[in-house]
Rosetta silent file (secondary structure, phi, psi, omega in degrees, C-alpha in Angstrom):
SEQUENCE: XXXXXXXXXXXXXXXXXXXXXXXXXXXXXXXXXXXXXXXXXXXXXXXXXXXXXXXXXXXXXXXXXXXXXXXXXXXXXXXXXXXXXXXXXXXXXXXXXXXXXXXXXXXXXXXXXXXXXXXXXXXXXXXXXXXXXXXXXXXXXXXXXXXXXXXXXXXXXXXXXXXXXXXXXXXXXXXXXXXXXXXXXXXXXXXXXXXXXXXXXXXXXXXXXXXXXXXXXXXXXXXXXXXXXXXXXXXXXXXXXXXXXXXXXXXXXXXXXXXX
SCORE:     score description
SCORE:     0.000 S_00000001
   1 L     0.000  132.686  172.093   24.823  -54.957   52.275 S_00000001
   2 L   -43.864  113.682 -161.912   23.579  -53.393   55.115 S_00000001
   3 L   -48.513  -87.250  167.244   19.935  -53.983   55.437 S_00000001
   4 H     7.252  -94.215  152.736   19.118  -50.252   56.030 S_00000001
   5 H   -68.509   21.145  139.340   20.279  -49.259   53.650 S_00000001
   6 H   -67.850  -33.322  173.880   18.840  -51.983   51.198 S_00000001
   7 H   -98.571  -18.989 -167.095   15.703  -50.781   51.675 S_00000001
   8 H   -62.864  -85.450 -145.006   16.805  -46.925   51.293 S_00000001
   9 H   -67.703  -27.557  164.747   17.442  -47.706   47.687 S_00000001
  10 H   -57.258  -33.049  177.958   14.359  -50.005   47.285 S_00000001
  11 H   -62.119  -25.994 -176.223   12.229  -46.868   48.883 S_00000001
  12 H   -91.021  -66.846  173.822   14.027  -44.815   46.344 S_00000001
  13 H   -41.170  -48.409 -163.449   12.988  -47.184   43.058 S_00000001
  14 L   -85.687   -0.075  167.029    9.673  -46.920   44.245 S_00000001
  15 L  -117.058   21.630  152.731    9.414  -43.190   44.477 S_00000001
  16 L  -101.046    7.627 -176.175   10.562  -43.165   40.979 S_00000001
  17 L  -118.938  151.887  174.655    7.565  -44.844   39.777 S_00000001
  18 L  -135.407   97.667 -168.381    4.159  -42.535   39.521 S_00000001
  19 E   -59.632  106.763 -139.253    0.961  -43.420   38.986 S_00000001
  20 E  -118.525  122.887 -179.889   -1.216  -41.054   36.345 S_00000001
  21 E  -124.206  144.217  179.849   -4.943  -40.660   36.493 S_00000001
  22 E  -122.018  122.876 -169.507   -6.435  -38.907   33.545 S_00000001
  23 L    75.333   10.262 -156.733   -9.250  -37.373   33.679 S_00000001
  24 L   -56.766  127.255 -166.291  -10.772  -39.263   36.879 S_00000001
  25 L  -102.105   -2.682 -164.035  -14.809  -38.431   36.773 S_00000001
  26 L  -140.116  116.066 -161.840  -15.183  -40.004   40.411 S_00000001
  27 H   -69.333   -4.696 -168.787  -13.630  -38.737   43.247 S_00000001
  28 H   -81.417  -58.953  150.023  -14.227  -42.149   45.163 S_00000001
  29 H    -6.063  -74.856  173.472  -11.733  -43.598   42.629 S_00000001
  30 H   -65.457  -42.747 -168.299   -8.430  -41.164   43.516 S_00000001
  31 H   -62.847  -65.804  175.053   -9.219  -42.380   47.114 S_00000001
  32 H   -37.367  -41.701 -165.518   -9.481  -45.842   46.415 S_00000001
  33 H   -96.455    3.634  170.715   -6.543  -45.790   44.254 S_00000001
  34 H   -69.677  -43.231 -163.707   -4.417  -44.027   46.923 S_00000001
  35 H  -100.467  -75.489 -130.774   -4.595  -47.113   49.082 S_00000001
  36 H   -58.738  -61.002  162.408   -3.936  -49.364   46.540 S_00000001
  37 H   -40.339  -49.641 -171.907   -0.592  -47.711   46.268 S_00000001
  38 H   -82.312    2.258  163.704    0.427  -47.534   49.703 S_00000001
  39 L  -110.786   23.619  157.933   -0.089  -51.221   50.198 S_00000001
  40 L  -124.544   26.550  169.824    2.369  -51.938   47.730 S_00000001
  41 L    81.618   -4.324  173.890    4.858  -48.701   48.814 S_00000001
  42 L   -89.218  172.144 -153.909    4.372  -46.382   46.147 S_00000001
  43 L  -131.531  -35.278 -144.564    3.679  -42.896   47.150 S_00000001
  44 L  -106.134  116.871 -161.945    3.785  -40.532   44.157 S_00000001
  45 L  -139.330   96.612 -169.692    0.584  -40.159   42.942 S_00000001
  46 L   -57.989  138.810  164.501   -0.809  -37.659   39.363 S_00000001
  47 E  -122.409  109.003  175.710   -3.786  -36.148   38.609 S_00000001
  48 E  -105.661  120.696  169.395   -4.182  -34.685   35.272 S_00000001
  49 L    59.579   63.080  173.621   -7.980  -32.847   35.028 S_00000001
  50 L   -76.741   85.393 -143.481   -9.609  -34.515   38.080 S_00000001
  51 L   -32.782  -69.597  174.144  -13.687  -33.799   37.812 S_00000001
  52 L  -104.185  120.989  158.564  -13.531  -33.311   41.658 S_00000001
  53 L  -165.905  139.711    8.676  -10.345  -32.625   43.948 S_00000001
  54 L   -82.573 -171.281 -167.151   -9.633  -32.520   46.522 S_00000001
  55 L   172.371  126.616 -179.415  -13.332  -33.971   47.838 S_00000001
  56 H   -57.172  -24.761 -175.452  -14.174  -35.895   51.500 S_00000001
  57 H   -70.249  -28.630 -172.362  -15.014  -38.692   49.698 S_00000001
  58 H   -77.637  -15.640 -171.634  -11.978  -39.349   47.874 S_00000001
  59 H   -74.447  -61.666 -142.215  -10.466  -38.967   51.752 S_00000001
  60 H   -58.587  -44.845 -158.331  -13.390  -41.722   52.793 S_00000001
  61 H   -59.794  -47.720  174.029  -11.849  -43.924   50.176 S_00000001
  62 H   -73.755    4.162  175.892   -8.253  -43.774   50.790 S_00000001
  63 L    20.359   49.903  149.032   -9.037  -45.561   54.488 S_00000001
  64 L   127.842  -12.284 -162.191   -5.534  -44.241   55.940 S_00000001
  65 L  -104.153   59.628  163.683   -3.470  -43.611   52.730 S_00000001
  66 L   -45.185  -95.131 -162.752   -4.292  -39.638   53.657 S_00000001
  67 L   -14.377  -84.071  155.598   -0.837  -39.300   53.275 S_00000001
  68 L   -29.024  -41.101 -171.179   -0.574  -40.533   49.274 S_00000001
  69 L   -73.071  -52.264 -135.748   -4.027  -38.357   48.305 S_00000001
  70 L   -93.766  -15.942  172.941   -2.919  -35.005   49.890 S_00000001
  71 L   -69.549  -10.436 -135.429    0.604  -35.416   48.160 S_00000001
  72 L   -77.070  125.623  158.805   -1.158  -36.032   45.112 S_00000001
  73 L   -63.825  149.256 -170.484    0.118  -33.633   42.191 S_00000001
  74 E  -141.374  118.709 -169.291   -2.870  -32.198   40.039 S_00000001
  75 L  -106.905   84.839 -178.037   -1.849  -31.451   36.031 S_00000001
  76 L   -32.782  -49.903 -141.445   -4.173  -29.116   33.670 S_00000001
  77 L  -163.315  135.432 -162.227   -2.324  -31.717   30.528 S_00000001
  78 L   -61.283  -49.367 -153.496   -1.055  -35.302   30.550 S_00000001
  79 H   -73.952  -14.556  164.354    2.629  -33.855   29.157 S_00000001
  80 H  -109.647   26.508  142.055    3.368  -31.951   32.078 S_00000001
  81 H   -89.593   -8.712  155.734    3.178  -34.804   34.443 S_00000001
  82 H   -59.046  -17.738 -143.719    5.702  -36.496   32.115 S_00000001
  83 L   -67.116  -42.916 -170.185    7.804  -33.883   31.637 S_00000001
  84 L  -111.966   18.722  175.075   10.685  -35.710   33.237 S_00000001
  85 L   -70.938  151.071  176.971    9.930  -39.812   32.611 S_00000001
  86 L  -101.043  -11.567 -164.179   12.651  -41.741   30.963 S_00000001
  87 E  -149.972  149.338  164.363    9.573  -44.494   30.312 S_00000001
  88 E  -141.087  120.109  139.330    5.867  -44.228   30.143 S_00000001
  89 L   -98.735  109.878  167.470    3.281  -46.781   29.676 S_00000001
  90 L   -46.356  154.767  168.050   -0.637  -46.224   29.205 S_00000001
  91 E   -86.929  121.529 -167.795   -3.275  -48.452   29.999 S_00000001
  92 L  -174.424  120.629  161.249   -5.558  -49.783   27.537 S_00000001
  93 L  -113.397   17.324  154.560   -8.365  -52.492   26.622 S_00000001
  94 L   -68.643  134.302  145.092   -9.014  -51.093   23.282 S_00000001
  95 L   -52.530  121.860  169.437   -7.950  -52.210   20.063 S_00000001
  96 L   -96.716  146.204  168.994   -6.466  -49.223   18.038 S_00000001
  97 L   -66.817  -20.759 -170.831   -6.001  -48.908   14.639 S_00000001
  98 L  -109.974  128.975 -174.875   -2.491  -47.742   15.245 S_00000001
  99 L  -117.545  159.348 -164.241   -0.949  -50.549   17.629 S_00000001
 100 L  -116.332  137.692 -176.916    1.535  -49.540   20.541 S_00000001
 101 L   -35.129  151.175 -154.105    4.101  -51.879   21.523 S_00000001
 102 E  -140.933  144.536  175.034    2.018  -54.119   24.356 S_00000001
 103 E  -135.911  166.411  165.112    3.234  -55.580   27.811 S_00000001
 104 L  -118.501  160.810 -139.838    1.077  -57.194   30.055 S_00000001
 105 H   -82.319    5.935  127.974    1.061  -56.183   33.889 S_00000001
 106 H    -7.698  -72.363 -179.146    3.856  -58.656   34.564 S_00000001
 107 H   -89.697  -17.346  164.888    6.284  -57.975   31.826 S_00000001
 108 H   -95.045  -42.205  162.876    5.654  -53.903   32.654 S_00000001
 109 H   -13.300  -62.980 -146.324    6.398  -54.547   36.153 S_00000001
 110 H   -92.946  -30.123  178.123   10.083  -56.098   35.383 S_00000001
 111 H   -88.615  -43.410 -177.440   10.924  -53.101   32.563 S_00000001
 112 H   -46.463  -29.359 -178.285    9.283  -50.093   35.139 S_00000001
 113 H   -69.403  -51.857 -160.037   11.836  -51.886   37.994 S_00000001
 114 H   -41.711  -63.602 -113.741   14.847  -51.871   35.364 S_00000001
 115 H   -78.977  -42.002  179.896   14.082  -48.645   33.831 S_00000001
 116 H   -52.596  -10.860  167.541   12.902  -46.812   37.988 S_00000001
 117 L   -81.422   -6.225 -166.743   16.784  -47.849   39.228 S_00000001
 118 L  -126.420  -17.161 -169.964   17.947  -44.973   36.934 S_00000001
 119 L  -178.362  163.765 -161.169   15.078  -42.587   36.473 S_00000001
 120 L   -66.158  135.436  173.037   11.189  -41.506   36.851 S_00000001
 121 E  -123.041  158.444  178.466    8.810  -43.937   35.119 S_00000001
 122 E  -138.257  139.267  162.843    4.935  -42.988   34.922 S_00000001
 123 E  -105.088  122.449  176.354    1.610  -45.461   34.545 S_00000001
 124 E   -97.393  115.647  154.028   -0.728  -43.449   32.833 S_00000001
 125 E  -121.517  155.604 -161.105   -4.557  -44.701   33.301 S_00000001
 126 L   -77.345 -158.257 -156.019   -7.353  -43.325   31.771 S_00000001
 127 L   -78.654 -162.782 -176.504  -10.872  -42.057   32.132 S_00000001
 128 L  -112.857   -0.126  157.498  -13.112  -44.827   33.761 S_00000001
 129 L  -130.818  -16.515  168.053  -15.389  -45.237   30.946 S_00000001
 130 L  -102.192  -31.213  178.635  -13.509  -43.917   27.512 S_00000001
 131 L   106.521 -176.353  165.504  -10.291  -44.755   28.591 S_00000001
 132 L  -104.590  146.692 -173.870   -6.879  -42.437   27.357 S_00000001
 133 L   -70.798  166.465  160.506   -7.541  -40.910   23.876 S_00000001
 134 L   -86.129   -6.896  139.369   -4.697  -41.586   21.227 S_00000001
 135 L   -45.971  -14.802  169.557   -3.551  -38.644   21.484 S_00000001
 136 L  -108.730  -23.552  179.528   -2.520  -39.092   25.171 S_00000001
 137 H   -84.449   10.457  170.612   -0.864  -43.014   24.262 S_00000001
 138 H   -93.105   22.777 -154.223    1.154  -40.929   21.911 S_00000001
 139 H  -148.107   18.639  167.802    3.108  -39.825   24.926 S_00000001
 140 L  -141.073  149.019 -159.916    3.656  -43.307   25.991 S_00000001
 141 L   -87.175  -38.808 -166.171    6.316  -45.534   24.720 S_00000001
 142 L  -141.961  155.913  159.702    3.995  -49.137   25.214 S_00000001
 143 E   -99.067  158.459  171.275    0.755  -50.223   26.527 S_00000001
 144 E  -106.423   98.138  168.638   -0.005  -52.422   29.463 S_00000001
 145 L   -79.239   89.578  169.757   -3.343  -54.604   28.342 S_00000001
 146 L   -63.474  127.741 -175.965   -4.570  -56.560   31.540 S_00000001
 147 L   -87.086  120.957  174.111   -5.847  -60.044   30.277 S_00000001
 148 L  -119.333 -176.649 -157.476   -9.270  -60.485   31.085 S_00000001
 149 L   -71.453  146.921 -177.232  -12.228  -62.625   30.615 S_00000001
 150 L   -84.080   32.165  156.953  -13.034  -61.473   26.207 S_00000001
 151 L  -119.729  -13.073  173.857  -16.954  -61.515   27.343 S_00000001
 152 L  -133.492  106.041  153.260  -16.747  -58.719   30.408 S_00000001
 153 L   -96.409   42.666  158.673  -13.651  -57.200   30.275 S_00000001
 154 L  -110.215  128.974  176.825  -14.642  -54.338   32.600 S_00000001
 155 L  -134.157  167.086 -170.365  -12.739  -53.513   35.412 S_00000001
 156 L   -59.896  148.215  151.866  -12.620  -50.842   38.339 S_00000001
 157 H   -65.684  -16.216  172.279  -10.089  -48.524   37.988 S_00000001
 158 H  -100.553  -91.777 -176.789   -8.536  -49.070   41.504 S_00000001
 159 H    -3.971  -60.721 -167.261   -8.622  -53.087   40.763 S_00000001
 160 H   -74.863  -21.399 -173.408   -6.525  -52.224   37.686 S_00000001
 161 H   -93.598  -28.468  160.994   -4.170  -49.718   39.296 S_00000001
 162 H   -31.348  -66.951 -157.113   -3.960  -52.869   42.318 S_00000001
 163 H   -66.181  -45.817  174.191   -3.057  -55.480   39.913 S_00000001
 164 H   -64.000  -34.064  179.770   -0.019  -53.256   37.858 S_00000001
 165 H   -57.215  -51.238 -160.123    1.124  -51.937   41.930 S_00000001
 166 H   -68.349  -16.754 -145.462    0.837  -55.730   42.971 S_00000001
 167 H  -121.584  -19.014 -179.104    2.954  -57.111   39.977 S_00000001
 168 H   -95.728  -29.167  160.429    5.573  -53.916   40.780 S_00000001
 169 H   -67.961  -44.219 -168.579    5.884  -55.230   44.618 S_00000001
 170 H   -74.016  -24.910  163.520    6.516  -58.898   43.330 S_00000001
 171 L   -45.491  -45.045 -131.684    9.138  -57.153   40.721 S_00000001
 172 L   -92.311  147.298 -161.717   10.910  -55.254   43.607 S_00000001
 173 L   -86.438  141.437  175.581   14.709  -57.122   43.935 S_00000001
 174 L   -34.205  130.402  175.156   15.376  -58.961   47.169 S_00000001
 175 L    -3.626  -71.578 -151.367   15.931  -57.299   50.442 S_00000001
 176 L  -118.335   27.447  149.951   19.684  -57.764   50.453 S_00000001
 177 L   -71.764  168.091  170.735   20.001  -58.013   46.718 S_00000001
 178 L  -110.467  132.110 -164.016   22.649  -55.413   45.086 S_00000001
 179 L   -83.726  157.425  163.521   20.609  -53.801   42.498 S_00000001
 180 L   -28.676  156.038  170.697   22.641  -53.992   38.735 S_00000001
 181 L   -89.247  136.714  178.106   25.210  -51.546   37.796 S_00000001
 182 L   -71.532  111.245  167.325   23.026  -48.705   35.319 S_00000001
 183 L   -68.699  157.754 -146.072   24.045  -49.935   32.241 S_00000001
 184 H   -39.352  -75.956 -148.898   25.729  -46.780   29.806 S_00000001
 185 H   -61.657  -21.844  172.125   22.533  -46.605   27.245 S_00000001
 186 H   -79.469  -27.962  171.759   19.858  -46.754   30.242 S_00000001
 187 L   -56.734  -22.223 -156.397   21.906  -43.599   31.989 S_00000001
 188 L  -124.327   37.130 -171.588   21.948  -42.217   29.323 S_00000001
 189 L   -61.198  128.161  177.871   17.826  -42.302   29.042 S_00000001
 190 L   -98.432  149.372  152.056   15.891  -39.152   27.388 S_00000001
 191 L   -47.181  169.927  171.622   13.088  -37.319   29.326 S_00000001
 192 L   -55.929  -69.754 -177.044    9.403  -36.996   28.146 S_00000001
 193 H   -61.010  -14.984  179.759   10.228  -33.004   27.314 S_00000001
 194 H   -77.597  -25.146 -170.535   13.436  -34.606   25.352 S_00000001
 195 H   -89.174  -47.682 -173.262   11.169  -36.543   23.447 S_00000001
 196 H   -40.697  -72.090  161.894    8.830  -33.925   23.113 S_00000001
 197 H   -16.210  -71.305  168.969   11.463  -31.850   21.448 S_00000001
 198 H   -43.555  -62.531  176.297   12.394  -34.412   19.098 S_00000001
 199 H   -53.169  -64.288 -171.430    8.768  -34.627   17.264 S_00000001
 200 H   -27.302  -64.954  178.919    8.443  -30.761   17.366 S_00000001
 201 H   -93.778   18.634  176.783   11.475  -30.790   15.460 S_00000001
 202 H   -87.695  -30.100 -169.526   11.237  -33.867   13.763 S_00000001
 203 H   -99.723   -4.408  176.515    7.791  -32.434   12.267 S_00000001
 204 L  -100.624    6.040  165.891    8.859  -29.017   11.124 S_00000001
 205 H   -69.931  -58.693 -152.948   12.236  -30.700    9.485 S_00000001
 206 H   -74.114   -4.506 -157.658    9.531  -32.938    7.454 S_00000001
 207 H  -108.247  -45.553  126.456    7.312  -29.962    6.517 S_00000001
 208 H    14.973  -85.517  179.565   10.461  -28.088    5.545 S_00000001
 209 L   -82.226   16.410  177.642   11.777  -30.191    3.145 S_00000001
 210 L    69.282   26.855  167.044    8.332  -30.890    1.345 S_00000001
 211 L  -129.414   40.109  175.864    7.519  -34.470    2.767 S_00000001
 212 L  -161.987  125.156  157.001    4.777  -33.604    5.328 S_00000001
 213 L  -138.487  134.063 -144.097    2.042  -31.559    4.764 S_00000001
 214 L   -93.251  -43.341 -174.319    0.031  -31.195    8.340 S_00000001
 215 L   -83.684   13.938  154.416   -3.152  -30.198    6.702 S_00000001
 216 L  -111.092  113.471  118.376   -2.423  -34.158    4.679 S_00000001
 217 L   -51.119  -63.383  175.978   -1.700  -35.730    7.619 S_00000001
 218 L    75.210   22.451  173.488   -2.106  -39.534    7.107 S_00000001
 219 L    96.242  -56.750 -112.179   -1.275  -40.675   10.709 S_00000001
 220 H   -82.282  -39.568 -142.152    2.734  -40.143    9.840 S_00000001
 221 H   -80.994  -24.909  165.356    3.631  -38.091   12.819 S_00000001
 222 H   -32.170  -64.467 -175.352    1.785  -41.114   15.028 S_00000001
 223 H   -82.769  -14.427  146.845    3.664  -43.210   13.495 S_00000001
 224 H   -60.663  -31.974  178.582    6.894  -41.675   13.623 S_00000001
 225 H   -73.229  -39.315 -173.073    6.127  -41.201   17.428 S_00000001
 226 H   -79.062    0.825  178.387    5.509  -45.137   17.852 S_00000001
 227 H   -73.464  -65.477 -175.644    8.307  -45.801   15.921 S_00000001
 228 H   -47.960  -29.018 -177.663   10.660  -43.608   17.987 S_00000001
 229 H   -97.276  -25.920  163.797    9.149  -44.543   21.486 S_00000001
 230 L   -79.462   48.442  144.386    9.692  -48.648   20.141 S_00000001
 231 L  -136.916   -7.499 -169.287   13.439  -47.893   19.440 S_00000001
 232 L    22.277   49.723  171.407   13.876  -45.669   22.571 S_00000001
 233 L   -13.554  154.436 -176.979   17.099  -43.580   21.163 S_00000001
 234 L  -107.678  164.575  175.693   19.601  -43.194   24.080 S_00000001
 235 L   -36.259  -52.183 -170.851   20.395  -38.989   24.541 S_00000001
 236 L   -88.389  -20.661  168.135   23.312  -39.246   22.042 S_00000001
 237 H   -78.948  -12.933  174.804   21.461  -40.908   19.830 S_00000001
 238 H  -107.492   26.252  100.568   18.952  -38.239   19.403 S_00000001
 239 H   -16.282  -51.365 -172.106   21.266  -35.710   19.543 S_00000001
 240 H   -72.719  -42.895 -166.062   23.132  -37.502   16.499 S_00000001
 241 L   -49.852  -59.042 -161.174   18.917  -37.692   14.950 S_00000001
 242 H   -55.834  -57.193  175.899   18.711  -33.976   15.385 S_00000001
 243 H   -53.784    8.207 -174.263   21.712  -33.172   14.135 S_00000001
 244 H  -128.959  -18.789  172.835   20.882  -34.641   10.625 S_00000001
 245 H   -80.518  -53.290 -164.919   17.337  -32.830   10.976 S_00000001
 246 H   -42.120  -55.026  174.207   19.395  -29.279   11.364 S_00000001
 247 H   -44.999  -68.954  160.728   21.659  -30.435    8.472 S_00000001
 248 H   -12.819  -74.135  166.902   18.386  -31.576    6.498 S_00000001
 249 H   -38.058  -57.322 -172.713   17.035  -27.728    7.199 S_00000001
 250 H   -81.982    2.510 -179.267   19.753  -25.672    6.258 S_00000001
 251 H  -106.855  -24.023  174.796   20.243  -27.573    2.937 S_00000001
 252 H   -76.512  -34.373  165.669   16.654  -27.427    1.929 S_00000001
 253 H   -57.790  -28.922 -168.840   16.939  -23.345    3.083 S_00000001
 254 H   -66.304  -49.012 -160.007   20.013  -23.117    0.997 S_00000001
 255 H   -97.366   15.597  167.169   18.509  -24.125   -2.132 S_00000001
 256 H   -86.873  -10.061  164.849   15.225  -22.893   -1.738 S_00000001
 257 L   -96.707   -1.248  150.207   17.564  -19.441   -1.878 S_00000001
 258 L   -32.377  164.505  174.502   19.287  -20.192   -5.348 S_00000001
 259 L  -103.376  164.936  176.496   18.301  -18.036   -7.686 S_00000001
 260 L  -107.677    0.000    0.000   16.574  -20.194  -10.380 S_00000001
């Protein structure tokens, strides 16, 4: 393969991966974490609800990776910088009560390479002292837990967005490999907003038929989302999903119109 072009399509994986800051309270931080991308090639870089941006300091910070800050997308809500990932994984050194499928940054590296030859992947990390809420990891399929020492486990937020970039360079397939042929079921890979969809109408199906009631929650629709983001349905399969809530609907509307 032509060299050139060998790198076109690595330059291409790698502007299918996006980094997600949520919530950033320190504007030194989006600088910092600007260069940390661009010395492992990624470019594409989120802001959802940034305290301060743009801000010279976050400029002082990126020390040359201008380029990466000023590109930098800015998001009122984590779901519309998602809106079009086939994969997402959050960041997290909490324990939850609800647990999300778990990679370390190694093992997220090698599925963010797979899943980035076919479509947008996003690493979402969180605020720099709370972290992402569960309500924003429900809008991620797994977490990435960096292992650190169990008596300080605090680390900078540009360290941690280093260490997942650095483990995503060492991922990246040899110069003048030929990447895999996209197998069917990864082509055929749902969006964020596809996903989205699904719950919306996955929870007014359940509320419907009389086996959800929203002011009982219990957790279920959590755990229907971590179910659903650990089996990662291919397009047709949640098509076929839907199509059985729609059925589901119109049979509990039918008979809720019988006369009695």
């Amino acid at each position: 393969m032509d060299k050139r072009i060998s790198q076109t399509i690595l330059d291409d994986i790698l502007d299918n991966i996006s980094i997600v800051l949520v919530g950033t309270t320190h504007p030194g931080n989006i600088g910092a974490v600007a260069r940390a991308m661009k010395t492992m090639g990624l470019r594409r870089l989120c802001l959802v609800e940034p305290k301060r941006f743009p801000c010279a300091e976050a400029t002082a910070r990126a020390a040359g990776a201008d380029d990466v800050l000023y590109a930098a997308r800015v998001f009122p809500a984590l779901p519309m910088a998602l809106v079009d990932c086939h994969w997402v994984i959050g960041t997290s050194a909490r324990v939850r009560s609800i647990q999300w499928p778990e990679f370390t940054p190694r093992e997220c590296a090698q599925r963010t390479m797979a899943v980035a030859k076919d479509g947008p992947v996003a690493l979402v990390f969180g605020r720099e002292h709370s972290g992402l809420t569960n309500e924003e990891l429900d809008h991620c399929h797994a977490v990435m837990r960096i292992p650190t020492n169990p008596e300080y486990r605090s680390l900078n937020l540009a360290s941690a967005v280093q260490l997942a970039t650095y483990e995503i360079r060492m991922a990246l397939p040899a110069e003048q490999a030929t990447p895999n042929p996209v197998a069917a079921d990864e082509s055929d890979a749902i969006s964020a907003l596809e996903r989205e969809g699904l719950y919306r109408h996955l929870e007014v199906s359940l509320q419907e038929i009389g086996y959800y009631d929203p002011e009982k929650p219990k957790k279920l629709m959590r755990r229907l989302r971590r179910f659903f983001n650990r089996a990662e349905p291919s397009r047709s399969e949640l098509n076929i999903f839907r199509g059985i809530l729609s059925a589901a609907q119109k049979a509990a509307r039918q008979a809720s119109n019988r006369p009695g």
